[in-house]
N, C-alpha and C positions, 0 to 999 in steps of 0.2 A: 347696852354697851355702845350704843350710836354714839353718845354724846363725847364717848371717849377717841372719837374717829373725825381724822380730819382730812376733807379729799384735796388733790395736788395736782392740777391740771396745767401742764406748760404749752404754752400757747404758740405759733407761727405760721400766721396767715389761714387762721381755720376759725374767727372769731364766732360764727354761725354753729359751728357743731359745739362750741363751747359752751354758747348761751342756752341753747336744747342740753346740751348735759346738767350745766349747773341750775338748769331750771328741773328738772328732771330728778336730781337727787333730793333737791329742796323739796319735792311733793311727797317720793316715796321715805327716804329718810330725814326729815326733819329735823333731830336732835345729832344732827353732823355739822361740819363746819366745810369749809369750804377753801383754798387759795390758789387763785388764776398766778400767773408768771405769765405774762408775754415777753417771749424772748426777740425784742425789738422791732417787731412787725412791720413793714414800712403801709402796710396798706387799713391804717384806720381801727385797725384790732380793738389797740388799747382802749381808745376811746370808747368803740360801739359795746365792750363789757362793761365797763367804768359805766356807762351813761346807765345800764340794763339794772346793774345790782346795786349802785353806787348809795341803796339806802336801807338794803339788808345788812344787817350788822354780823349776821355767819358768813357772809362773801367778803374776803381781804382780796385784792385787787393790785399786781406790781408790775411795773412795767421794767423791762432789762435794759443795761443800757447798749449792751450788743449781743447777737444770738450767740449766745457761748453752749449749744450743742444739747444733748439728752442729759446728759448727768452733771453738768454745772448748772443750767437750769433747774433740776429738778432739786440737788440740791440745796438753791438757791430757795427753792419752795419749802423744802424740809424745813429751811431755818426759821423763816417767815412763818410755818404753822404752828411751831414752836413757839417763838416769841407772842404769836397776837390768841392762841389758844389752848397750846401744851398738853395734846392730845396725846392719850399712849399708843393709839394708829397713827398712820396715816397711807392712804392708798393712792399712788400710784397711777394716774391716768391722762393716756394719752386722749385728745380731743376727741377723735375717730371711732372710738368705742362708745358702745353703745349697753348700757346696761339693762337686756332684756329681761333679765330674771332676777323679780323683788327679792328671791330667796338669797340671792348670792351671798349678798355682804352679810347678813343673819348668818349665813351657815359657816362664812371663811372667819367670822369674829367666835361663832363656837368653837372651832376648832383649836383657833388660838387658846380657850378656857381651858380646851382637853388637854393641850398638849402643851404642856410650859417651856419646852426647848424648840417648838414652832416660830421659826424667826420669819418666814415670811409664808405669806400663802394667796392662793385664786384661784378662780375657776376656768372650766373647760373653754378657750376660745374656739367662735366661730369664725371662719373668714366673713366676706362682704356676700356671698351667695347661699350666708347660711348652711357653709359645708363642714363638717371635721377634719380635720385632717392630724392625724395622732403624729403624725414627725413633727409639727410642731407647736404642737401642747406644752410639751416638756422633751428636755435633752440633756445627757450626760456634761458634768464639766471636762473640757477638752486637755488633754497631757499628752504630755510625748511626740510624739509627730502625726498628731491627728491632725492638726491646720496643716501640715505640708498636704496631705490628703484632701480636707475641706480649701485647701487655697483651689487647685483644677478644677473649674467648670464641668458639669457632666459626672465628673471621676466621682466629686464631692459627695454629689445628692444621689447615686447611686448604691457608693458603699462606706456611706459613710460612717464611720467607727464610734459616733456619739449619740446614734440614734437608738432610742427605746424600741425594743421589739414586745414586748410586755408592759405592763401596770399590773403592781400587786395594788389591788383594792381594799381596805378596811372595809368591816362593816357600816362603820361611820360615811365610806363614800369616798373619806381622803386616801388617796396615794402620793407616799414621798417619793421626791423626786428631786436632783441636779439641781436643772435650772427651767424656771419659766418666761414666757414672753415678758418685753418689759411695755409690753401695750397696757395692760393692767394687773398690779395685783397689790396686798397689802401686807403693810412691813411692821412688825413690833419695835419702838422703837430705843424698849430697855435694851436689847441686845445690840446697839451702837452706842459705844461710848464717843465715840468721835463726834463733830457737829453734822459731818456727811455721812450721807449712804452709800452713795458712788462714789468709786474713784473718776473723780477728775480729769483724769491723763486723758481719756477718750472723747470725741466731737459727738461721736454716732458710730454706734455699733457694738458690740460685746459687753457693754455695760452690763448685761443679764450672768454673763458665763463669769465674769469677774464677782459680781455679787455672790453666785452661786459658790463660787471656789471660797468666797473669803467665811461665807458664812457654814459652809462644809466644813473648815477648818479650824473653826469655834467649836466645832462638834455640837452644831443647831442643825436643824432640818428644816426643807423647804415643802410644802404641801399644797398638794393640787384638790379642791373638789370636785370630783369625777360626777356630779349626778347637777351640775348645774354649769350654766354658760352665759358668756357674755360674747358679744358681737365688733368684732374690728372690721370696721368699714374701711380699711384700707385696700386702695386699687390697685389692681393687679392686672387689670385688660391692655391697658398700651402701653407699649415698647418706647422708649423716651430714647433721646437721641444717640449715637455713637457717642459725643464728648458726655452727656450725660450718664452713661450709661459706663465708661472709662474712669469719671468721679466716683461714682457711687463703689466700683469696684477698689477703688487707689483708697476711697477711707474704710473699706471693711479691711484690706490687706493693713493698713496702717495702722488698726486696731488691734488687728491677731498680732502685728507681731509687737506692740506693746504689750498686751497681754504674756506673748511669749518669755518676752525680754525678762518681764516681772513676776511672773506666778507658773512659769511649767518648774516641774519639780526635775527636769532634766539638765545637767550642765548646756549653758549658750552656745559652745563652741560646739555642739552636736544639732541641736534643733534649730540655728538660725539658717545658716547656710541652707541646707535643704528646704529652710521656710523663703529663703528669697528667692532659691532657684525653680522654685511655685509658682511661687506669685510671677513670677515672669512668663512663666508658661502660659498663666492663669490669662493675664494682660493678653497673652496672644491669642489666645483660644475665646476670648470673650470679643477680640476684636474680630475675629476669623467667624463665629456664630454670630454675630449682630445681622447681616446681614443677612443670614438662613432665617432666624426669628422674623425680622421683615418680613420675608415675601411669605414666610407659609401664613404668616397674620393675613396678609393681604390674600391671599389665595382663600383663608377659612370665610373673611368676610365678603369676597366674591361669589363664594357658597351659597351663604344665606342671603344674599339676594334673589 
């Protein structure tokens, strides 16, 4: 079923983890295809994979002509696999992931065979230090005024109303689930009639929660396999700056309340308000802990010297 799977890698200033990836599926899965999206890289990207693949005929190669974010990118790939190989997969992956385990893609394409209402599926993420962490494996799609709760720093990731306290496990290994990371996984692509997978509307962020809701509501299921992992290299050790750190917060809030605006199944005029009166809080409480984060960073690395 490889041959029927085509991978979707969107590119931004990561052209090195890119070429180890696509070099990397090329060895263990061969009868796969492959398509880069650099989503306008200013630093050389395009060129350094262009120059790498530019004469394997499973590597299609697109340059964007401006970063238009997680889900117009990748979309942008969807359609591109489609066109240059019309794969019934296609999976999903961000640069930073690392596919440690040959068995993965085998076992999430069986699964798909088992289970015909399986619209998307992957395996257990590891962080960058090789740890688990089951909050976020997989997570509930969010309703009602669960982002007023998720908007408060602290409030959120302590009790937060979306998090799995269990997995029911199949014999098979899969457990269904919400929503998965959108670092990697793979999507069938009969159950989209559209040309996209993502909605659009978003730059970065709940791309995963919206998928999840849209394909919950088709009455598809989404599947985790629990007995294998794959590796996101994504860094988590340094604290990026106060304005950094104020963005990154301004497009996750920007996100939930798109999301809210469009898919909570409660009337607007009950879940916005309390969702901006969050988020404001949220903005203040992140600005008020940037600077606790600092110094105990600097105090642990004082430590281990």
């Amino acid at each position: 079923m490889e041959d029927k799977l085509c991978f979707v890698i969107l590119n931004y200033k990561q052209s090195e983890y890119v070429i180890s990836n696509v070099k990397r599926i090329l060895k263990i899965y061969p009868r796969s295809s492959i398509v880069v999206i650099d989503n306008n890289s200013s630093d050389g990207s395009l060129e350094n994979i262009t120059h790498e693949f530019m004469e394997n005929t499973n590597v299609k190669i697109y340059g964007n002509e401006e970063n238009t974010g997680y889900a117009k990118g990748n979309n942008l790939g969807v359609q591109k696999a489609k066109e240059a190989f019309n794969p019934e997969y296609v999976a999903i992956m961000n640069p930073d992931v690392e596919l440690i385990d040959d068995e993965l893609v085998p076992k999430i394409l069986k699964a798909f065979e088992n289970h015909p209402d399986l619209a998307l599926c992957s395996g257990v993420m590891l962080n960058n230090k090789r740890k688990l962490d089951y909050t976020k494996i997989a997570w509930k799609v969010p309703d009602k005024l669960d982002d007023v709760i998720l908007n408060i720093p602290f409030l959120g990731s302590r009790l937060s109303p979306i998090r799995y306290t269990e997995y029911s496990v199949q014999d098979s290994g899969l457990a269904f689930v919400d929503v998965i990371p959108g670092s990697f996984f793979v999507v069938r692509l009969k159950h989209f009639k559209s040309p996209n997978i993502f909605d659009d509307g978003t730059f970065l962020y709940c791309e995963e929660r919206i998928l999840g809701h849209i394909i919950k509501k088709k009455g598809l299921r989404t599947g985790l396999v629990m007995t294998n992992f794959y590796l996101h290299n994504h860094s988590y050790n340094k604290i990026p700056g106060l304005r950094q750190t104020l963005l990154t917060y301004s497009r996750l809030v920007q996100s939930r309340i798109y999301y809210n605006m469009k898919y909570n199944s409660w009337p607007k005029i009950i879940v916005i308000p309390p969702l901006y009166l969050s988020s404001l809080v949220g903005f203040l409480l992140a600005i008020i802990g940037w600077p606790v984060k600092v110094t105990i960073r600097y105090a642990h690395s004082n430590e281990r010297r």
